[in-house]
N, CA, C and O atoms as a GROMACS GRO file, in nm:
protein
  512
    1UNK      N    1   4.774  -2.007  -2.489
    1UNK     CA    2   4.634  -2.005  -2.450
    1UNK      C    3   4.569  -2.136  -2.494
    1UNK      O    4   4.612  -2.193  -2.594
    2UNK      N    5   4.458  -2.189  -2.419
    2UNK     CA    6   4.438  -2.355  -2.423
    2UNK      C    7   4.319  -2.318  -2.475
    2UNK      O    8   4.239  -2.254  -2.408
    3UNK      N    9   4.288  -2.366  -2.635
    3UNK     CA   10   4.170  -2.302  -2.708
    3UNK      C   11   4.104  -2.426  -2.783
    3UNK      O   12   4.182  -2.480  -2.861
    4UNK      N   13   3.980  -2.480  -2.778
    4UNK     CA   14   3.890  -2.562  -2.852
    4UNK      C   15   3.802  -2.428  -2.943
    4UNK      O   16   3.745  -2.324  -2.912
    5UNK      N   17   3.827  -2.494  -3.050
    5UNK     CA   18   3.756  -2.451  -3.159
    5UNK      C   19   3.659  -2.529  -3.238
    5UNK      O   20   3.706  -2.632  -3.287
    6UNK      N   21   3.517  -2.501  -3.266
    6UNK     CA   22   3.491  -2.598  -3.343
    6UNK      C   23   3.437  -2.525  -3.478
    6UNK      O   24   3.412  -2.404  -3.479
    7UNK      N   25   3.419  -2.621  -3.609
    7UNK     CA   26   3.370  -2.562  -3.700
    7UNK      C   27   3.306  -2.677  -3.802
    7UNK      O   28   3.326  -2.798  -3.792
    8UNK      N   29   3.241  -2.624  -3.883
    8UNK     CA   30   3.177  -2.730  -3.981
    8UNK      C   31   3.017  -2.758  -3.968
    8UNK      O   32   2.956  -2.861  -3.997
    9UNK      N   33   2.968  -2.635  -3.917
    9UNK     CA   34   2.823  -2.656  -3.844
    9UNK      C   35   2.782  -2.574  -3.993
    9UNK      O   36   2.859  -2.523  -4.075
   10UNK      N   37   2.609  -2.582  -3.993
   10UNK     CA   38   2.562  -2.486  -4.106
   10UNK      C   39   2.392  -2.590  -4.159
   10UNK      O   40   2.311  -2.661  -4.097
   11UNK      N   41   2.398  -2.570  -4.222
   11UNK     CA   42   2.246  -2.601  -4.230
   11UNK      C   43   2.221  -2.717  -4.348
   11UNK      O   44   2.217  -2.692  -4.469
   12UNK      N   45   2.207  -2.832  -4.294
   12UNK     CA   46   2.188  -2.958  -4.389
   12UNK      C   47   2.052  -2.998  -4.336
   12UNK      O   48   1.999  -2.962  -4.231
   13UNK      N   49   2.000  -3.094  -4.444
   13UNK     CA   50   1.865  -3.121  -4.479
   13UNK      C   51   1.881  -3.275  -4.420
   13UNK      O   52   1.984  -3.343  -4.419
   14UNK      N   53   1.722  -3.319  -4.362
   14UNK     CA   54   1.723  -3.433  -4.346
   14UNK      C   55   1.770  -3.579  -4.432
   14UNK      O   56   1.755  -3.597  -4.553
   15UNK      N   57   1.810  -3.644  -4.364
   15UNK     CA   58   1.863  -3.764  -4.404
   15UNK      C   59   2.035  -3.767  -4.468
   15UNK      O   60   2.102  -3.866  -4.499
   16UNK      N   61   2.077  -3.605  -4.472
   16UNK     CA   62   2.210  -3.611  -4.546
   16UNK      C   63   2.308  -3.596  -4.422
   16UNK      O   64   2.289  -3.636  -4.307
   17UNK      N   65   2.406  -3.538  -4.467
   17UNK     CA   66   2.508  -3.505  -4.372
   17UNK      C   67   2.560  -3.392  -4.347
   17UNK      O   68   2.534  -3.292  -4.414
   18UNK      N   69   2.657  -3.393  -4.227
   18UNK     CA   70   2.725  -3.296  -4.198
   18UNK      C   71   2.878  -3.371  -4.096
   18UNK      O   72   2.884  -3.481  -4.042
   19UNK      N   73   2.985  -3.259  -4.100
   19UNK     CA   74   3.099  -3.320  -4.039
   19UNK      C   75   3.146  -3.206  -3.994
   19UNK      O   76   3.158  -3.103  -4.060
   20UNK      N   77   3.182  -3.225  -3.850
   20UNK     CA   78   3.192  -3.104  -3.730
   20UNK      C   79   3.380  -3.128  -3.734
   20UNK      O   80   3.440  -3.233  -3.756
   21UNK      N   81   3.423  -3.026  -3.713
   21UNK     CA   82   3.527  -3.027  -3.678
   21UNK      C   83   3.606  -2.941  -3.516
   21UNK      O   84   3.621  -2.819  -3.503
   22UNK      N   85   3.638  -3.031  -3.430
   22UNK     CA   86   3.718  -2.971  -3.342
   22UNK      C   87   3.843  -2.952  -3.332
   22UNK      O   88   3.909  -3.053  -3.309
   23UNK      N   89   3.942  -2.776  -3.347
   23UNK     CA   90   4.047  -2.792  -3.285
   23UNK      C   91   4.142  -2.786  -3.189
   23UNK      O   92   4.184  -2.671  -3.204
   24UNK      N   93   4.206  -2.836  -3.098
   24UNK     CA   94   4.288  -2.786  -3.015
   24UNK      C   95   4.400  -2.711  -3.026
   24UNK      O   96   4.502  -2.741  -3.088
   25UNK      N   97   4.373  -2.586  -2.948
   25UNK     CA   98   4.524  -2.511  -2.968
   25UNK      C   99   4.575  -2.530  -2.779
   25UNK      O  100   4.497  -2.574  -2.694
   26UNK      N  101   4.723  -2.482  -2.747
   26UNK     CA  102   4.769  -2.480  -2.648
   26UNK      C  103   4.782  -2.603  -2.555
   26UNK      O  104   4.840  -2.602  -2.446
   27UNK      N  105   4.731  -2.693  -2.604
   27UNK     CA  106   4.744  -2.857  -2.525
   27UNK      C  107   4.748  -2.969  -2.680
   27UNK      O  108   4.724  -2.963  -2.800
   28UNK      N  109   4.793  -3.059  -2.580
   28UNK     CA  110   4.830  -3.162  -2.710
   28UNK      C  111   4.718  -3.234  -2.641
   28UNK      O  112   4.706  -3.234  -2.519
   29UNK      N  113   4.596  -3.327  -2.765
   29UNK     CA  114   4.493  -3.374  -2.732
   29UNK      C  115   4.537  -3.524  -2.651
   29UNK      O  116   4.461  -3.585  -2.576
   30UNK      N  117   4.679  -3.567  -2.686
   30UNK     CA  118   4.680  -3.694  -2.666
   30UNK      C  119   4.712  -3.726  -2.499
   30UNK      O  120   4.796  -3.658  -2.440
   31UNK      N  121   4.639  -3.831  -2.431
   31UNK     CA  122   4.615  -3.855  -2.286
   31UNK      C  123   4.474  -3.746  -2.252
   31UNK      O  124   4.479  -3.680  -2.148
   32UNK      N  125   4.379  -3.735  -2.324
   32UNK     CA  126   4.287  -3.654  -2.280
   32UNK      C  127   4.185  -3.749  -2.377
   32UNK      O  128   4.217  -3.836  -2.457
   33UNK      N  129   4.074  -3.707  -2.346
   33UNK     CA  130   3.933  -3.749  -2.420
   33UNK      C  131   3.869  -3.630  -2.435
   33UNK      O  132   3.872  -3.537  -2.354
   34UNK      N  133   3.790  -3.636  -2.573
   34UNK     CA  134   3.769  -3.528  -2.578
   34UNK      C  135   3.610  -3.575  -2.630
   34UNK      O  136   3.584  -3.689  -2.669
   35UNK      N  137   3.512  -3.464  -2.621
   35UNK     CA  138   3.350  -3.519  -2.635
   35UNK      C  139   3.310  -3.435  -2.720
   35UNK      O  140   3.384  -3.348  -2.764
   36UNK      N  141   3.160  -3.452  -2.764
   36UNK     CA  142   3.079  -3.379  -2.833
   36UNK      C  143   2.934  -3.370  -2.774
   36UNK      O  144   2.858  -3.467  -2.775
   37UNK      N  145   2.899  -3.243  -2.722
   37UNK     CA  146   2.786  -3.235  -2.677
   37UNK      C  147   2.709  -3.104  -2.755
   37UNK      O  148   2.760  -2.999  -2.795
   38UNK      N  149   2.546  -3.155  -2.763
   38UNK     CA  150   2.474  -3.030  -2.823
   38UNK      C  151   2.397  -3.006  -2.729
   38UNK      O  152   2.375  -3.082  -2.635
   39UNK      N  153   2.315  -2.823  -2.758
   39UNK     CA  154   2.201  -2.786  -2.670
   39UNK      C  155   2.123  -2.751  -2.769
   39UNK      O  156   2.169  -2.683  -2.862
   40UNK      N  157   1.999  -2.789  -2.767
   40UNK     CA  158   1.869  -2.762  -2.838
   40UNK      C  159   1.814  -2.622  -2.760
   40UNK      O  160   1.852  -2.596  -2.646
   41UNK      N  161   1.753  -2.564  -2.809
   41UNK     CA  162   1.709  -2.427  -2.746
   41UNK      C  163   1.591  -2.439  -2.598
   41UNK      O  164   1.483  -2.450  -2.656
   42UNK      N  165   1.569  -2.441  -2.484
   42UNK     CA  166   1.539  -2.494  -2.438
   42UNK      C  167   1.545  -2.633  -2.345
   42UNK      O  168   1.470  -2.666  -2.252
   43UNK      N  169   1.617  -2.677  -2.380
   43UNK     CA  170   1.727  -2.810  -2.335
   43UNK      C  171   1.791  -2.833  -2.277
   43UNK      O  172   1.875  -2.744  -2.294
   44UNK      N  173   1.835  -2.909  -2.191
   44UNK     CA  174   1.993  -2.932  -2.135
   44UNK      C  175   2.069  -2.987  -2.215
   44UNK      O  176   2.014  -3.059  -2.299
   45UNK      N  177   2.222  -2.976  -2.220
   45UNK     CA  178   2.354  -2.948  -2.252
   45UNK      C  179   2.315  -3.091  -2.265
   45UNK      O  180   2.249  -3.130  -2.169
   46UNK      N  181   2.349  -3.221  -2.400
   46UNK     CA  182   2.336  -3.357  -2.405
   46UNK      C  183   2.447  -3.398  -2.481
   46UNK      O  184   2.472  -3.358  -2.594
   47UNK      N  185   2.537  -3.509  -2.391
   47UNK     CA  186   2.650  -3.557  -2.456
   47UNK      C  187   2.637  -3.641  -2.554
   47UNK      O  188   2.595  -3.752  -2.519
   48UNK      N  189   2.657  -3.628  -2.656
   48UNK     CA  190   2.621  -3.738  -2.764
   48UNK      C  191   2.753  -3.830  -2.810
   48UNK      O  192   2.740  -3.929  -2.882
   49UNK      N  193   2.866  -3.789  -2.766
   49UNK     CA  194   2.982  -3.877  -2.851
   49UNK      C  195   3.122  -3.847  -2.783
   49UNK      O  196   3.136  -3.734  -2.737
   50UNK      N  197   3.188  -3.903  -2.776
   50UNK     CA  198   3.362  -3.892  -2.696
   50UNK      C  199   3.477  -3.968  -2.766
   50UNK      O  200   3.451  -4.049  -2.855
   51UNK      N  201   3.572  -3.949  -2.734
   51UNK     CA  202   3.699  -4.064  -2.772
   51UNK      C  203   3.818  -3.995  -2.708
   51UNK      O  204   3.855  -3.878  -2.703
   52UNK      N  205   3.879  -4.148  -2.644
   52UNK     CA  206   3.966  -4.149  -2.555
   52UNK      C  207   4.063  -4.122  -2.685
   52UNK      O  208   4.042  -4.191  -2.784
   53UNK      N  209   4.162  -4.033  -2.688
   53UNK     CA  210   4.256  -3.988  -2.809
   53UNK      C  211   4.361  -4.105  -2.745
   53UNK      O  212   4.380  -4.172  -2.847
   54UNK      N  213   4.421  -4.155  -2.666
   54UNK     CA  214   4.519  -4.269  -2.642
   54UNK      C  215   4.522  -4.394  -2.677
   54UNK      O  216   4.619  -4.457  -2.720
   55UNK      N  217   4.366  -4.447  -2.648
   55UNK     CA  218   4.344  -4.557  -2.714
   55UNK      C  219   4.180  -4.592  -2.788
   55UNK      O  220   4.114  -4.695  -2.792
   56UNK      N  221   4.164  -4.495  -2.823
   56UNK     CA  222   4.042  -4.482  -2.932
   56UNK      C  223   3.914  -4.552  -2.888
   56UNK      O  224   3.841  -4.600  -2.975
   57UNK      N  225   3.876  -4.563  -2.742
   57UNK     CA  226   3.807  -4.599  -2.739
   57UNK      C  227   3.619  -4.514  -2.725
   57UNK      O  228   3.590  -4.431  -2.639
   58UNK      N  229   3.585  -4.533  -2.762
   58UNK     CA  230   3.442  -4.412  -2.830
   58UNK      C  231   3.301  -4.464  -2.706
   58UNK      O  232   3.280  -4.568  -2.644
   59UNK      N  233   3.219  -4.309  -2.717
   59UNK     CA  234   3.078  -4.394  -2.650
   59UNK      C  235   2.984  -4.305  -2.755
   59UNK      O  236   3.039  -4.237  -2.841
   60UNK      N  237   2.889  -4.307  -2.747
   60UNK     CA  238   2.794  -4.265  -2.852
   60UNK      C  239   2.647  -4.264  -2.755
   60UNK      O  240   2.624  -4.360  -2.682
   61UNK      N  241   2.578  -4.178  -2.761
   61UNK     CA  242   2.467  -4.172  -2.747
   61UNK      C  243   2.358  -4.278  -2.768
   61UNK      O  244   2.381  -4.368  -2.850
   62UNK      N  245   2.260  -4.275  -2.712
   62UNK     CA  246   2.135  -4.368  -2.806
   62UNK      C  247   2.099  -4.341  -2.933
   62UNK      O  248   2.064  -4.403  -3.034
   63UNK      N  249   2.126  -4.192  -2.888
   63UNK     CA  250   2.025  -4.107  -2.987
   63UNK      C  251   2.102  -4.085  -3.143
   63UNK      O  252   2.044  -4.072  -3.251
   64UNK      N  253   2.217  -4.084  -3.125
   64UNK     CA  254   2.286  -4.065  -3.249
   64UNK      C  255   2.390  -4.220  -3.308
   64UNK      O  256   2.448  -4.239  -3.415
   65UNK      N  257   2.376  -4.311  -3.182
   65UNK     CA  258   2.442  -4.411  -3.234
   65UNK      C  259   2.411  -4.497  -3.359
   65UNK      O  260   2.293  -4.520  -3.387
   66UNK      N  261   2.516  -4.546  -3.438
   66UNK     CA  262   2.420  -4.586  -3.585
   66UNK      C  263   2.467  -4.470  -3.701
   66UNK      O  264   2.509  -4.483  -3.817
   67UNK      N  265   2.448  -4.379  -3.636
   67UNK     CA  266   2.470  -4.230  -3.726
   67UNK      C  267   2.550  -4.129  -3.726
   67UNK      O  268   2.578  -4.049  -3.815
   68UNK      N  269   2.597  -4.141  -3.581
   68UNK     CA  270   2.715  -4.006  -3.600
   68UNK      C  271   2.787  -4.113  -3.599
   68UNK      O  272   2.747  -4.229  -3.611
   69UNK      N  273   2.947  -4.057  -3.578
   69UNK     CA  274   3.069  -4.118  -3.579
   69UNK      C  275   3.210  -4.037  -3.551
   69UNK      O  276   3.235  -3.960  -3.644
   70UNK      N  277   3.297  -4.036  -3.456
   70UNK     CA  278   3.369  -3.948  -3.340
   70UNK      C  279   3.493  -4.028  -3.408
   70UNK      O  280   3.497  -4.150  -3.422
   71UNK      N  281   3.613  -3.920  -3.456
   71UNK     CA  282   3.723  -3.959  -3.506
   71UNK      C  283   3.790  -3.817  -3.438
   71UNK      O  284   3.752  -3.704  -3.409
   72UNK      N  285   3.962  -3.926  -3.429
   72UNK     CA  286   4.042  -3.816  -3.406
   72UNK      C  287   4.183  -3.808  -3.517
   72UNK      O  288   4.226  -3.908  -3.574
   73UNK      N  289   4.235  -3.687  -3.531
   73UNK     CA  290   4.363  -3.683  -3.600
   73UNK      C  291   4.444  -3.637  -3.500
   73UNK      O  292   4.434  -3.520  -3.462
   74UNK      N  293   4.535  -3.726  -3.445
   74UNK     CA  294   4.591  -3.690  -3.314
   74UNK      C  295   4.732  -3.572  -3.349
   74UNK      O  296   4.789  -3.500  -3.267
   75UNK      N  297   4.756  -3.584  -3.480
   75UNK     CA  298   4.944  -3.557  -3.558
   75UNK      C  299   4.846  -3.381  -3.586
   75UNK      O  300   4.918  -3.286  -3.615
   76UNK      N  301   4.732  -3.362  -3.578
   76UNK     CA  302   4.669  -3.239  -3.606
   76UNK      C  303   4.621  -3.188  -3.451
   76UNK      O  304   4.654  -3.080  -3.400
   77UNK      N  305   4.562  -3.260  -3.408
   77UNK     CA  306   4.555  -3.212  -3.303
   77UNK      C  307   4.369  -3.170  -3.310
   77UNK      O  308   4.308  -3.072  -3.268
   78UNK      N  309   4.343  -3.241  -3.352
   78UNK     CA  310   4.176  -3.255  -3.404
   78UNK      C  311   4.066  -3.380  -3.373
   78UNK      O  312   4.092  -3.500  -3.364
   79UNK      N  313   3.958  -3.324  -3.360
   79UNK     CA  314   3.847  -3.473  -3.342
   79UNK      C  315   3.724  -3.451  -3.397
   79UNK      O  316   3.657  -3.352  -3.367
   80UNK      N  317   3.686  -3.540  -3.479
   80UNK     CA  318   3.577  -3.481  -3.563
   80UNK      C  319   3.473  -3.562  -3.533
   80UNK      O  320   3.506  -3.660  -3.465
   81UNK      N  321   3.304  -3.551  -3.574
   81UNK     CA  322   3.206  -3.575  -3.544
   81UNK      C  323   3.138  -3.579  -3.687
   81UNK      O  324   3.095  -3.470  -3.724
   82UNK      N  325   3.122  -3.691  -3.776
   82UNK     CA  326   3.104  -3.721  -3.914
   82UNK      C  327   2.912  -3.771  -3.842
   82UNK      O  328   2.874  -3.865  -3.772
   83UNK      N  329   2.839  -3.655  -3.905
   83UNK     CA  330   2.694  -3.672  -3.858
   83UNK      C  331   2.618  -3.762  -3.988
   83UNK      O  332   2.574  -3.681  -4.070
   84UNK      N  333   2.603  -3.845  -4.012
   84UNK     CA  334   2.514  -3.921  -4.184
   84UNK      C  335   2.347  -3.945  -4.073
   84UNK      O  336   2.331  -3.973  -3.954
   85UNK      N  337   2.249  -3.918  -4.188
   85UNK     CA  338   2.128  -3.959  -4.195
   85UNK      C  339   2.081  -3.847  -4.056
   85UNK      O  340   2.070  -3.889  -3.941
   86UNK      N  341   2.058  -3.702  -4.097
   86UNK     CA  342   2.066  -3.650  -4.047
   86UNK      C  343   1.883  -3.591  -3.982
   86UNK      O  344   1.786  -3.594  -4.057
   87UNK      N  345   1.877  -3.551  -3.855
   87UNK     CA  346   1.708  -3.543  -3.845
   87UNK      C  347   1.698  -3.431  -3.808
   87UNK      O  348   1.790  -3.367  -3.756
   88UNK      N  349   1.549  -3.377  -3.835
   88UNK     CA  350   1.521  -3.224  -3.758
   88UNK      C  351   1.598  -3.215  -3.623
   88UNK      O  352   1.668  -3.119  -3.591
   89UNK      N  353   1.568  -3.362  -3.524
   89UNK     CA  354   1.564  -3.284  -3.408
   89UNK      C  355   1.740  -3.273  -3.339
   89UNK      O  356   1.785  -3.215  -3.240
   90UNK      N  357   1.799  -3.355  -3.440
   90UNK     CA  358   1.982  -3.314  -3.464
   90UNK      C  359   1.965  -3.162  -3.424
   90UNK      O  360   2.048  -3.132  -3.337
   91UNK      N  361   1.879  -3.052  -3.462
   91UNK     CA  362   1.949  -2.917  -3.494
   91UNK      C  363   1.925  -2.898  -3.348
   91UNK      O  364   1.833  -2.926  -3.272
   92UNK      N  365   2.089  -2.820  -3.331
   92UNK     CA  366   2.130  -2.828  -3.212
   92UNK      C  367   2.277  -2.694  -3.206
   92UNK      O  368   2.322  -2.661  -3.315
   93UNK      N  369   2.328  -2.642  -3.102
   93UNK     CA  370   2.429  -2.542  -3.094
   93UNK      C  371   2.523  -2.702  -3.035
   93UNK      O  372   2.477  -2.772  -2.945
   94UNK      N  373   2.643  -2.731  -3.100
   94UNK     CA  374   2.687  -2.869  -3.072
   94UNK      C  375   2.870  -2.762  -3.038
   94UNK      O  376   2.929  -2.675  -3.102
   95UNK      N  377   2.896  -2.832  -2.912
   95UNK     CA  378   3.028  -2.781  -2.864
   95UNK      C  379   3.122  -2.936  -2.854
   95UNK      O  380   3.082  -3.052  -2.844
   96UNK      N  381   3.242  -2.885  -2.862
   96UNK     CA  382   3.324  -3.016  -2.804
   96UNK      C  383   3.447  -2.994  -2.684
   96UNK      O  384   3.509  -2.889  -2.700
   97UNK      N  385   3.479  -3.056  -2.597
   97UNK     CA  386   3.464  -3.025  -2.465
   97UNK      C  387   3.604  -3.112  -2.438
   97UNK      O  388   3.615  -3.227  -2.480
   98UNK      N  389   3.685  -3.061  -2.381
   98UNK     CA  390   3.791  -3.151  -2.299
   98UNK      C  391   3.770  -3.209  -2.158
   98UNK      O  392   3.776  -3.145  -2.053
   99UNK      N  393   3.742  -3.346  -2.174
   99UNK     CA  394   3.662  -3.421  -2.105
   99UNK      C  395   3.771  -3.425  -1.963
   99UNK      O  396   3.880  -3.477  -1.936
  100UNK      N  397   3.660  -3.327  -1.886
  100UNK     CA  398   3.771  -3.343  -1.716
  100UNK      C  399   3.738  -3.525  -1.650
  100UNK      O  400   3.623  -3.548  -1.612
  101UNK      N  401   3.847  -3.641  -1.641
  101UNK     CA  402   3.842  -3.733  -1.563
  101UNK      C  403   3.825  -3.867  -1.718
  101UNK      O  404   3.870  -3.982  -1.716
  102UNK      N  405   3.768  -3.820  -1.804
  102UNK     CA  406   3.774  -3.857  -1.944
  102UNK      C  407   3.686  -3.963  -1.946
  102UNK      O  408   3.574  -3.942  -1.901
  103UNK      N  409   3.718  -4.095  -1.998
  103UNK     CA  410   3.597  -4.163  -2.041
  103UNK      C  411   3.573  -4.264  -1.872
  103UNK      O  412   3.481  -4.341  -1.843
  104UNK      N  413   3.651  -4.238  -1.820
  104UNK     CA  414   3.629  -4.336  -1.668
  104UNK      C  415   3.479  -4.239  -1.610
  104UNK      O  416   3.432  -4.270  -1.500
  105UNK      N  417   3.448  -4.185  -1.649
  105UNK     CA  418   3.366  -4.110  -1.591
  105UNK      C  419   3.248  -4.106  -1.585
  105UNK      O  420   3.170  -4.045  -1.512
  106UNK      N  421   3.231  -4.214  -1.714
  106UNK     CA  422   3.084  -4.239  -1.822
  106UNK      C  423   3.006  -4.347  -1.700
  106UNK      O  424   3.068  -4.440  -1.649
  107UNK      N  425   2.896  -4.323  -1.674
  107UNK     CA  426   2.794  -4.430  -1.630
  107UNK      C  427   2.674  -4.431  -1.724
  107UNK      O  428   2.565  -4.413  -1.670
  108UNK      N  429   2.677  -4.449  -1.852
  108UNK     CA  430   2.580  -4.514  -1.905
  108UNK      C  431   2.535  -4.357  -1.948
  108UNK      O  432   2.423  -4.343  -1.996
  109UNK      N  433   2.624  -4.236  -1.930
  109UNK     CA  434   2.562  -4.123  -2.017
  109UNK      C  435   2.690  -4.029  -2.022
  109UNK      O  436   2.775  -4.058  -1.937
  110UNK      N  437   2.715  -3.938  -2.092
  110UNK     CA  438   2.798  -3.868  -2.098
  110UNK      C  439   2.742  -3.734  -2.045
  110UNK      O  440   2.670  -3.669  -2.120
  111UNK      N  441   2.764  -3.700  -1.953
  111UNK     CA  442   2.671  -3.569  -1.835
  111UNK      C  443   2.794  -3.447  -1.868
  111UNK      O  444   2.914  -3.476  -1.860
  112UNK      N  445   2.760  -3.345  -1.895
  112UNK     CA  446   2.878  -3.227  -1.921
  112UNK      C  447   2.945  -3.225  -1.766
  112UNK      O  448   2.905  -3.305  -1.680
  113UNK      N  449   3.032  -3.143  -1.744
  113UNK     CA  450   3.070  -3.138  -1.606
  113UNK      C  451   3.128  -2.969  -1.631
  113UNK      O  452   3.210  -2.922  -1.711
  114UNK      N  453   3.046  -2.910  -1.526
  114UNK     CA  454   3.167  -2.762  -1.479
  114UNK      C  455   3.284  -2.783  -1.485
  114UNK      O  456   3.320  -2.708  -1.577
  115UNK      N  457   3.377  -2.838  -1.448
  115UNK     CA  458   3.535  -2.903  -1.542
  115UNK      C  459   3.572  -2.937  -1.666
  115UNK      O  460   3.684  -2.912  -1.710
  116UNK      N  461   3.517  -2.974  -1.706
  116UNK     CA  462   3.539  -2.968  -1.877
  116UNK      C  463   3.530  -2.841  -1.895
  116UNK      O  464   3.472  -2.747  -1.840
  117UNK      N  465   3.641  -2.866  -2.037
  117UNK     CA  466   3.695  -2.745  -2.125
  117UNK      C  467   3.610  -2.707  -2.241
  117UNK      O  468   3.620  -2.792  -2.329
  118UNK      N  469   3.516  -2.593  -2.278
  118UNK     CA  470   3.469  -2.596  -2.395
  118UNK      C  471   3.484  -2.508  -2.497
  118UNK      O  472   3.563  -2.415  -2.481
  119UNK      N  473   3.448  -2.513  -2.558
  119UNK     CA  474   3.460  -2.469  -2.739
  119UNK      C  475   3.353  -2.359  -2.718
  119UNK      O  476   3.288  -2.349  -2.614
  120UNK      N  477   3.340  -2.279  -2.820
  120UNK     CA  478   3.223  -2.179  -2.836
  120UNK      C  479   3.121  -2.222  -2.868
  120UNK      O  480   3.008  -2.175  -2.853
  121UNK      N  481   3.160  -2.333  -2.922
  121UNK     CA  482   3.011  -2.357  -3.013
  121UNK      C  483   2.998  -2.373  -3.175
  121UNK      O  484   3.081  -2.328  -3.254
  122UNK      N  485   2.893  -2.437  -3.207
  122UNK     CA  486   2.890  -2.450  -3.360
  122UNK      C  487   2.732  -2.470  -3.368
  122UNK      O  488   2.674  -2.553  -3.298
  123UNK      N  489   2.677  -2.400  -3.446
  123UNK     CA  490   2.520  -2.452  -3.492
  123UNK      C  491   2.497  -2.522  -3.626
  123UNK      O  492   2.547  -2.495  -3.735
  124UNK      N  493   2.367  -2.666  -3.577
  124UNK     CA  494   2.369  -2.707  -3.655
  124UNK      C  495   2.219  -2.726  -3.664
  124UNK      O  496   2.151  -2.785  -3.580
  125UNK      N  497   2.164  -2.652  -3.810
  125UNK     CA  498   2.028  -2.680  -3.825
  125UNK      C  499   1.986  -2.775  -3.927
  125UNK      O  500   2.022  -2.768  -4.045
  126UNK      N  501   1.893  -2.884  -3.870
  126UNK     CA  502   1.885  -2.955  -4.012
  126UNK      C  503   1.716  -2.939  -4.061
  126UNK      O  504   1.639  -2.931  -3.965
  127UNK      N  505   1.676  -2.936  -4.148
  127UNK     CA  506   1.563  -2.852  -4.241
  127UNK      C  507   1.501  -3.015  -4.282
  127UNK      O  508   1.559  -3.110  -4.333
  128UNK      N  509   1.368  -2.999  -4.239
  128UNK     CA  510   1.264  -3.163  -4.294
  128UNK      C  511   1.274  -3.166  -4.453
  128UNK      O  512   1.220  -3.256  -4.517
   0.00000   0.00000   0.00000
């Protein structure tokens, strides 16, 4: 069964941190890209971060660039999302997604797609 999991969500205070963890079960991550997108309550689905697991190449948001940071452990089968200097409006239900068509796909935003693979979910609230 082809399963994204994520975990490491929970409730951190402004300006500190938090570090998301995604895992893959049933596919091997490598030749895939894999993303990080959150939904604010009210919101649309917003891609904030990716990496091509083959050759590491990353995109980042406006909004979080500077501050998050998208790593993978390919020998685990994992990609993590290391959040520093963290803001209210971060708090977000943040999924990570097996990117259908992968980073060729990006025009200047990372847009979810009905093809991509996703995770359940992880919430992350951060407190002023």
């Amino acid at each position: 069964e082809v399963r994204l999991v994520e975990s490491g969500g929970g409730l951190g205070q402004a300006g500190g941190s938090l570090r998301l963890s995604c895992a893959g079960s049933g596919f091997a991550f490598d030749g895939h890209a894999i993303g990080w997108f959150r939904q604010a309550p009210g919101k649309a689905r917003e891609g904030v971060a990716c990496i091509d697991i083959n050759d590491g190449s990353t995109y980042y948001s406006k909004s979080v660039k500077g501050r998050f940071t998208i790593a993978s452990d390919n020998a685990k089968n994992m990609v993590f999302l290391q959040m520093n200097s963290l803001k209210p409006e971060d708090t977000a239900v943040y999924y990570c997604a097996d990117l259908f068509g992968g980073l060729r796909r990006l025009r200047g935003s990372l847009e979810p797609l009905d093809e991509d693979y996703w995770g359940q979910g992880t919430q992350v609230t951060v407190s002023s």
